[in-house]
GUMIMI-624053 format. One line per field, with one value per residue (C-alpha): x, y, z; residue in three letters; chain. Coordinates in steps of 0.02 Angstrom, whole numbers, always signed. Example, Ala and Ser with C-alpha at 12.3 -4.5 7.8 and 13.67 -1.06 7.14 Angstrom:
east (+615  +684)
north (-225  -53)
up (+390  +357)
residuo (ala  ser)
cadena (A  A)
END
This chain:
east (+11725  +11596  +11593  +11778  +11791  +11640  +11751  +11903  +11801  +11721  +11895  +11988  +11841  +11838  +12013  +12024  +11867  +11987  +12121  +12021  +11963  +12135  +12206  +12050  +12086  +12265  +12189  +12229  +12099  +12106  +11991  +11860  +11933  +11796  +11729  +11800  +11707  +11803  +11766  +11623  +11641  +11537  +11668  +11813  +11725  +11682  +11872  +11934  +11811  +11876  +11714  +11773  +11596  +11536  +11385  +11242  +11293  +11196  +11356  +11411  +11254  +11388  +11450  +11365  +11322  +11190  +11131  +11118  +10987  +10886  +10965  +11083  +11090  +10917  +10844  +10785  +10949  +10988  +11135  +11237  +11410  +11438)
north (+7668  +7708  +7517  +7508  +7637  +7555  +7381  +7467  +7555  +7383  +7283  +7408  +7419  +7245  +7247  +7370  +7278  +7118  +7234  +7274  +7099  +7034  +7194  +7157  +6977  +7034  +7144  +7316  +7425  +7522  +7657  +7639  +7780  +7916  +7878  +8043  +8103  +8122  +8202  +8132  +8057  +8169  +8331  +8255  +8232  +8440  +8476  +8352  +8458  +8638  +8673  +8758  +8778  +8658  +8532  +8629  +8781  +8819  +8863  +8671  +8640  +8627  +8507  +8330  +8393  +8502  +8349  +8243  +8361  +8408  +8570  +8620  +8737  +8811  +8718  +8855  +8869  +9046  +9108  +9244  +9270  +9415)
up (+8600  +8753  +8780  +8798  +8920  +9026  +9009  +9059  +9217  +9276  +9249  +9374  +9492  +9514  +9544  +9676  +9778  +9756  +9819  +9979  +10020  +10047  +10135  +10252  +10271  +10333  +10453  +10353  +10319  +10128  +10077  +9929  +9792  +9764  +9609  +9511  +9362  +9229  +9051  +8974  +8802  +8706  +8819  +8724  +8562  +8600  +8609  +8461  +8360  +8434  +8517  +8686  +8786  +8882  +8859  +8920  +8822  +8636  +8582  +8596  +8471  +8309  +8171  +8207  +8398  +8297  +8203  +8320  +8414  +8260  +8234  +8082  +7954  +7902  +8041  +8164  +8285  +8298  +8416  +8442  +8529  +8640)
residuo (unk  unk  unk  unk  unk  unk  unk  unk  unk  unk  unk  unk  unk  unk  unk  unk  unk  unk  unk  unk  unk  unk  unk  unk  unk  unk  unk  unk  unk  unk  unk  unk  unk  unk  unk  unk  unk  unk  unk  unk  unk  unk  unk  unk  unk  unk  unk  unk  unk  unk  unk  unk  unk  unk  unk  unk  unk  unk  unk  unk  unk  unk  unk  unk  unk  unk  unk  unk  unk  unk  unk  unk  unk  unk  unk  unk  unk  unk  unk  unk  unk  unk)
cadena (A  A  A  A  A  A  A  A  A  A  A  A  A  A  A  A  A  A  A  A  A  A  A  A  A  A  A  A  A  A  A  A  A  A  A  A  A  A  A  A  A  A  A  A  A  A  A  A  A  A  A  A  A  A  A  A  A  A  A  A  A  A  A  A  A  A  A  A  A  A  A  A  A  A  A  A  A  A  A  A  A  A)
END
């Protein structure tokens, strides 16, 4: 799914430098868009799963977030909420 969303990025990038090439052949000048950061792939995986903290809190450490790290049940991750 990462892939698609790279595909998707380059296709429109490319499109708006094509868009700015002609407007500069016509004499027009158009401003690059600021690259704006959305949500990261593994921030919407967090939400689809419930987990409301954000990626660089231990609280985010759950479900297959936790596995993928090397943490999980019995495995030495100790936390609690205040």
């Amino acid at each position: 799914m990462p892939e698609l969303f790279q595909t998707f990025e380059a296709m429109q990038k490319s499109e708006e430098e094509k868009r700015i090439f002609f407007a500069s052949l016509q004499g027009k000048t158009l401003e690059r868009s600021e690259d704006s950061k959305g949500p990261t792939f593994d921030d919407i995986r967090r939400r689809a799963m419930g987990i409301n903290a954000r990626g660089d809190d231990i609280v985010s450490l759950q479900g297959s977030f936790a596995q993928e790290e090397g943490f999980g049940v019995g495995m030495g991750l100790g936390y609690s909420r205040e």
